[in-house]
Backbone as a printed PyTorch tensor [residue, N CA C, xyz], in Angstrom:
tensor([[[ 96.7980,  98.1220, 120.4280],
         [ 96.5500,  98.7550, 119.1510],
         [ 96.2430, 100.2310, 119.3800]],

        [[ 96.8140, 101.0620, 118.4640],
         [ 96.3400, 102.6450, 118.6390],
         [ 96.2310, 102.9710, 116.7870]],

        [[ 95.3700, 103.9140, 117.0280],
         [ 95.1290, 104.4890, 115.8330],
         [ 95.3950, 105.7490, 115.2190]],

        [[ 96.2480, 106.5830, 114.6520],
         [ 96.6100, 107.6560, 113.9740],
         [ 95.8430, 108.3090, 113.3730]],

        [[ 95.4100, 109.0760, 113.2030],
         [ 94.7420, 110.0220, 112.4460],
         [ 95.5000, 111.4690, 112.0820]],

        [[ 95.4370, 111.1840, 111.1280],
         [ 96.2770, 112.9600, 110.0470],
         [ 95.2590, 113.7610, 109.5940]],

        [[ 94.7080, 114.7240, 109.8100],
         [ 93.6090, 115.1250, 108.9940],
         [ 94.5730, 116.5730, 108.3390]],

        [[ 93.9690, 116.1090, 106.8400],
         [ 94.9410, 117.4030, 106.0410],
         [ 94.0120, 117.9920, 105.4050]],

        [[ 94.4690, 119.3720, 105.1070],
         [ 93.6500, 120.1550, 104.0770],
         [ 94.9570, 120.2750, 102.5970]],

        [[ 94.3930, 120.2850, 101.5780],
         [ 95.1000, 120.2660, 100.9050],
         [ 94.4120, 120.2920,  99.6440]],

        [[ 95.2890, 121.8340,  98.4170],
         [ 95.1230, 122.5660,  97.6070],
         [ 94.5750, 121.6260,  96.6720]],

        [[ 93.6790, 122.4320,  96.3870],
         [ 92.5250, 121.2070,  94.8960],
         [ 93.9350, 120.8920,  93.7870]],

        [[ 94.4630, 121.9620,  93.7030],
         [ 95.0350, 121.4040,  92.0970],
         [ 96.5020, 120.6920,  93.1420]],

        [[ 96.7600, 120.0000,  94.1580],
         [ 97.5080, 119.2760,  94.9180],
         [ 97.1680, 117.8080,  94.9870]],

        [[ 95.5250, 117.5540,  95.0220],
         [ 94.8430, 116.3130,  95.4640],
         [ 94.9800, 115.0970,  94.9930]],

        [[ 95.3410, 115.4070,  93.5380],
         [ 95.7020, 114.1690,  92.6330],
         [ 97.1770, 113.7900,  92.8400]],

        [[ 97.8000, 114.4780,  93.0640],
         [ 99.5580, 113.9280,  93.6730],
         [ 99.0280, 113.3580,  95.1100]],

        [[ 98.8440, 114.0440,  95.8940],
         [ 98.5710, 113.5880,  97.3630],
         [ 98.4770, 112.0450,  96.8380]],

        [[ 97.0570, 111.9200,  96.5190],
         [ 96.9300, 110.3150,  96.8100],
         [ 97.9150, 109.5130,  95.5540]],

        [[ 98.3200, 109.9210,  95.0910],
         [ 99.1340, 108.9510,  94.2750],
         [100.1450, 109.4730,  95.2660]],

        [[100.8160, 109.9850,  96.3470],
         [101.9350, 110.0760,  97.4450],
         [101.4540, 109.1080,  98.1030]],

        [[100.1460, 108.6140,  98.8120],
         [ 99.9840, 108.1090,  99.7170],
         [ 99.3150, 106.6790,  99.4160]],

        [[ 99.3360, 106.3230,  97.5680],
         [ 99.2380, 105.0440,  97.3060],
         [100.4760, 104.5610,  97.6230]],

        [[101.7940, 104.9900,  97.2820],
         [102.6510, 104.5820,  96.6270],
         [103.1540, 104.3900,  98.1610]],

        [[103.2200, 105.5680,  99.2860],
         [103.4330, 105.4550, 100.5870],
         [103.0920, 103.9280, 101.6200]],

        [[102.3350, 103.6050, 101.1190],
         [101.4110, 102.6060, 101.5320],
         [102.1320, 101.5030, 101.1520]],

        [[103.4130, 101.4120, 100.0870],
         [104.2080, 100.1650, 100.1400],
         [104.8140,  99.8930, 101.7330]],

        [[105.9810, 101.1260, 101.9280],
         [106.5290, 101.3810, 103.4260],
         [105.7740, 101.2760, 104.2010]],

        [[104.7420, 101.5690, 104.4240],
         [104.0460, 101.2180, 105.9300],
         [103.8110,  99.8330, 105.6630]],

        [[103.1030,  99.5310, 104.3650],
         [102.4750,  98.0830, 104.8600],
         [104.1000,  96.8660, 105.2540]],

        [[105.0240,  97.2850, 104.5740],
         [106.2890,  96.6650, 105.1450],
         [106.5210,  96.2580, 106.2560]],

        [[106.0250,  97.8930, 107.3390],
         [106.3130,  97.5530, 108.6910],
         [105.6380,  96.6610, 109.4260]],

        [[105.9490,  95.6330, 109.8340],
         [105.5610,  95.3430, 111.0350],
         [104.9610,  95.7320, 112.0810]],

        [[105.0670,  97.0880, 112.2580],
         [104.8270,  97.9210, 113.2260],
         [102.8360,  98.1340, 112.3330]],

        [[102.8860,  98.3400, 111.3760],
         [101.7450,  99.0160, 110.8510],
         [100.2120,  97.5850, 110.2590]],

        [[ 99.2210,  97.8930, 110.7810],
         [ 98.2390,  97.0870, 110.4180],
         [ 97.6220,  97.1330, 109.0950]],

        [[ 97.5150,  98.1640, 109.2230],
         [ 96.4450,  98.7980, 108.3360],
         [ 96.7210, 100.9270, 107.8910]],

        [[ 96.0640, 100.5780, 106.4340],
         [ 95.6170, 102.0290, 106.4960],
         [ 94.6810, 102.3460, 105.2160]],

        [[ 94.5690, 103.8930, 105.7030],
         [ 93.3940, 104.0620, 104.6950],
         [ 93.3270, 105.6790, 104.5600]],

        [[ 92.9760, 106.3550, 103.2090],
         [ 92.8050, 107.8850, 103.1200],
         [ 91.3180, 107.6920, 102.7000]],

        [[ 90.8500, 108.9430, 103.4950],
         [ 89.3760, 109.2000, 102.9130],
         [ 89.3500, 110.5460, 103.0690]],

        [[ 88.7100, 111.0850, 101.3850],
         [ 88.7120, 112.4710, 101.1100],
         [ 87.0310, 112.7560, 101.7360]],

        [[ 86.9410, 114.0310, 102.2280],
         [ 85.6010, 114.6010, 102.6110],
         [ 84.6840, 114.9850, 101.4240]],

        [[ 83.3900, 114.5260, 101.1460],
         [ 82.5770, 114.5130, 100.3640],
         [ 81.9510, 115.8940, 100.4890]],

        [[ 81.9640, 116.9850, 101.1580],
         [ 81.7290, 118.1790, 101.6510],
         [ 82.5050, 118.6530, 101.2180]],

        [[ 83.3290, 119.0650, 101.8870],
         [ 84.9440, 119.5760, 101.5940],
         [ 85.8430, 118.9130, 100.6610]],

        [[ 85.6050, 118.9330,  99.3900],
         [ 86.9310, 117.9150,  99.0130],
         [ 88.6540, 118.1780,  98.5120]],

        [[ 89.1020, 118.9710,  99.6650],
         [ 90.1920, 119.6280,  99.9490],
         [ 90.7760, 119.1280, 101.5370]],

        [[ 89.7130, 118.4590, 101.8410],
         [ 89.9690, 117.8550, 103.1960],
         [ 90.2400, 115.9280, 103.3370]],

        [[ 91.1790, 116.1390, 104.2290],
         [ 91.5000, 114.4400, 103.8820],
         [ 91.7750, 113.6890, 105.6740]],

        [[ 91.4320, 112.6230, 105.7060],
         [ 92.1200, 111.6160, 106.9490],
         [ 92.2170, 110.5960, 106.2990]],

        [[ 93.8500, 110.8310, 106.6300],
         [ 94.7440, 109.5040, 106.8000],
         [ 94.6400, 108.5340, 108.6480]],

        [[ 94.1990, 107.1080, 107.9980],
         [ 94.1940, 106.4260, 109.3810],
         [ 94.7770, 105.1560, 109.2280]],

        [[ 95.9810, 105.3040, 110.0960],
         [ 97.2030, 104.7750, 110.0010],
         [ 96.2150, 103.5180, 111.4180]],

        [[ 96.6290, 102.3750, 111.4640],
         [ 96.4800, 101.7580, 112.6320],
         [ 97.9270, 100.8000, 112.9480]],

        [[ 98.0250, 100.9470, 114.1160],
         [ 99.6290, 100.1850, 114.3670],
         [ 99.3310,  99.8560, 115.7130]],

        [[100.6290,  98.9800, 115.8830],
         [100.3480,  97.8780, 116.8810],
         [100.0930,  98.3710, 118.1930]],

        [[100.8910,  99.3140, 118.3760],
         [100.8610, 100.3050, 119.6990],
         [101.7360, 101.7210, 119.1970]],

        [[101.7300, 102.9610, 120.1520],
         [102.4530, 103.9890, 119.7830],
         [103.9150, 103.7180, 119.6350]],

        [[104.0350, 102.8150, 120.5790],
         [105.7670, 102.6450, 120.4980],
         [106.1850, 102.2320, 119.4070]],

        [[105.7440, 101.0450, 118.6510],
         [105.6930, 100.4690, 117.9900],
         [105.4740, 101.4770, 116.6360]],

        [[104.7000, 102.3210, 116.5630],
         [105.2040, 103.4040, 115.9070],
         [105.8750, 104.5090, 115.8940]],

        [[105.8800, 104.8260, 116.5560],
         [107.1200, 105.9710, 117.0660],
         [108.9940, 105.4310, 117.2800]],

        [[108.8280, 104.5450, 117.7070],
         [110.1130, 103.7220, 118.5530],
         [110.5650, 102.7670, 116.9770]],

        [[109.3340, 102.0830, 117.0200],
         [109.6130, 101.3210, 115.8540],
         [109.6570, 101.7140, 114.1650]],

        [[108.6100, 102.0510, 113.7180],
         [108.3890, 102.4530, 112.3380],
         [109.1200, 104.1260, 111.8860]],

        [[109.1700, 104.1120, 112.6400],
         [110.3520, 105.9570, 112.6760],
         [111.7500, 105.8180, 113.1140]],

        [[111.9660, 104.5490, 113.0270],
         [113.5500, 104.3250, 113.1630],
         [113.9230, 103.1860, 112.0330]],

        [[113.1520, 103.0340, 111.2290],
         [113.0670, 102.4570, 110.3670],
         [113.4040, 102.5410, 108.9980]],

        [[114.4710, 102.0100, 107.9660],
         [114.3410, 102.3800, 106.1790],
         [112.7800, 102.7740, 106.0480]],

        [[112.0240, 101.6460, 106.5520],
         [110.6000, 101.9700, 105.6670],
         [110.0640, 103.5570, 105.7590]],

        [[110.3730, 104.1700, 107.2690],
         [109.6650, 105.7240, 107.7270],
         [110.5500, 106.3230, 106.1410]],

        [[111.7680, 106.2990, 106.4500],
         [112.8270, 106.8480, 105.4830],
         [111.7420, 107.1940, 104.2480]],

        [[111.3230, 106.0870, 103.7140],
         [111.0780, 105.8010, 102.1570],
         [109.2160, 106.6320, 101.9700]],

        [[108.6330, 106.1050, 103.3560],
         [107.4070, 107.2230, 103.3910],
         [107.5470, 108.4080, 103.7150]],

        [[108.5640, 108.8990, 104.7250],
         [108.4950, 110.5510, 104.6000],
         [108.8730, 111.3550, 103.3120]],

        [[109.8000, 110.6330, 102.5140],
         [110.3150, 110.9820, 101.4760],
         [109.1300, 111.3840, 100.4740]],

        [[108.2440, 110.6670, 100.2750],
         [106.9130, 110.4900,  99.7680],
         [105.5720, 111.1990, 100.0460]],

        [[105.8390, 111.6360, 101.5950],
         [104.4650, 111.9470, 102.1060],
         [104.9530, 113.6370, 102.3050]],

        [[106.0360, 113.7920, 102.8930],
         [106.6350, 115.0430, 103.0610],
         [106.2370, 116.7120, 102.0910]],

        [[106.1080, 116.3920, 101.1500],
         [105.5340, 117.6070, 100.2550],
         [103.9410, 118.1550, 100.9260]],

        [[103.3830, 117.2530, 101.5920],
         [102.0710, 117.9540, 102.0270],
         [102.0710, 118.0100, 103.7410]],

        [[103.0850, 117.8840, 104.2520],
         [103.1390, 118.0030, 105.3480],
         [102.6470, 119.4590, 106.0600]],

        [[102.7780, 120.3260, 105.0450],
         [102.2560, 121.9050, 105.2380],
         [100.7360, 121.9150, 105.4160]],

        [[100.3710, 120.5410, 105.1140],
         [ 98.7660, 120.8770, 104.6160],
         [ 98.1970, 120.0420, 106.3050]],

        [[ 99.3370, 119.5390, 107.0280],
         [ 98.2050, 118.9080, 108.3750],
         [ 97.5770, 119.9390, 109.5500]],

        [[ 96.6760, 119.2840, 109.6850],
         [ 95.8400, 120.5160, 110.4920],
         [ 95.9440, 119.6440, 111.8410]],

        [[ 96.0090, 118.4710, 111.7400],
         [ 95.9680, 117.4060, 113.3520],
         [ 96.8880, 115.7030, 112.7270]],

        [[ 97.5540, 115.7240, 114.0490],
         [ 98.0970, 114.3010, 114.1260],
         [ 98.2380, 114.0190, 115.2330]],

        [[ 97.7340, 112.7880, 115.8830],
         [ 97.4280, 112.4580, 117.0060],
         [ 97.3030, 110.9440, 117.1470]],

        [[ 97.2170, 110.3480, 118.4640],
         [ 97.3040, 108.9810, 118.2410],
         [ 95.1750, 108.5780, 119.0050]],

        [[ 94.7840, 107.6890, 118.4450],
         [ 93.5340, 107.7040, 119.3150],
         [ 93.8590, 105.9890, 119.7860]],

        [[ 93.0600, 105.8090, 120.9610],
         [ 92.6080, 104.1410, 121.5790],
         [ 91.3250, 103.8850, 121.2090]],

        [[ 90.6780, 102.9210, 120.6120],
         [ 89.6370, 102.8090, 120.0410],
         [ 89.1670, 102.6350, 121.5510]],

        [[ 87.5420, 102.8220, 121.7090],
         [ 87.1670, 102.4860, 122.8120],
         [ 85.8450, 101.9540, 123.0110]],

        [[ 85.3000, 101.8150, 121.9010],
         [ 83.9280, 101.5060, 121.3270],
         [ 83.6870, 101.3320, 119.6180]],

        [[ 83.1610, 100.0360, 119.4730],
         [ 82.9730, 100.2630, 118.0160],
         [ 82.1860,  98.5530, 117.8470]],

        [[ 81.8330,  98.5120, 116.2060],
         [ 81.7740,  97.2290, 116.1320],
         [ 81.5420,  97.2530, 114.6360]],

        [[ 81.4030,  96.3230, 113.8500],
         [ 81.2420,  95.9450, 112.6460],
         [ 80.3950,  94.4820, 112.1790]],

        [[ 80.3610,  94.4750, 111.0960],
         [ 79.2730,  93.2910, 110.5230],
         [ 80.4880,  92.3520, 109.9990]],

        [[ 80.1560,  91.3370, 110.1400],
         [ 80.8660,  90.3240, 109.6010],
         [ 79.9870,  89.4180, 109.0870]]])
């Protein structure tokens, strides 16, 4: 498993398209196979600032897989207008964590 992170800045009067780009985006990924999970969270500080966290099975699996894909097709198409606004995209390995169940 690896985890994606996009962190964008992006124009106040932009913010309300963004996430209706990246609801609607969220059909295509969740399609893939390749993709687990995801999630946008706007900064409560900054609220011009955003991470997108994509989680997928492995990099290949996104890169190799989900980017050779109709589904990438149908999310870049979608996500592409704010692509001006990323400040970082990168892949992380979780390496510590835990949660309540």
């Amino acid at each position: 498993m690896v985890v994606e992170y996009i962190r964008y800045r992006i124009a106040p009067e932009q913010t309300d398209a963004f996430v209706q780009a990246y609801t609607a985006a969220g059909v295509p990924l969740l399609a893939s196979p390749n993709c687990l999970s995801y999630e946008v969270s706007r900064c409560s500080e900054e609220p011009d600032h955003f991470i997108v966290r994509i989680v997928w099975d492995s990099a290949d699996g996104h890169l190799s897989g989900f980017r050779k894909s109709p589904e990438f097709q149908r999310f870049f198409t979608l996500v592409r207008p704010f692509f001006e606004g990323i400040q970082e995209m990168r892949h992380y390995e979780p390496v510590a964590g835990r949660g309540r169940s």
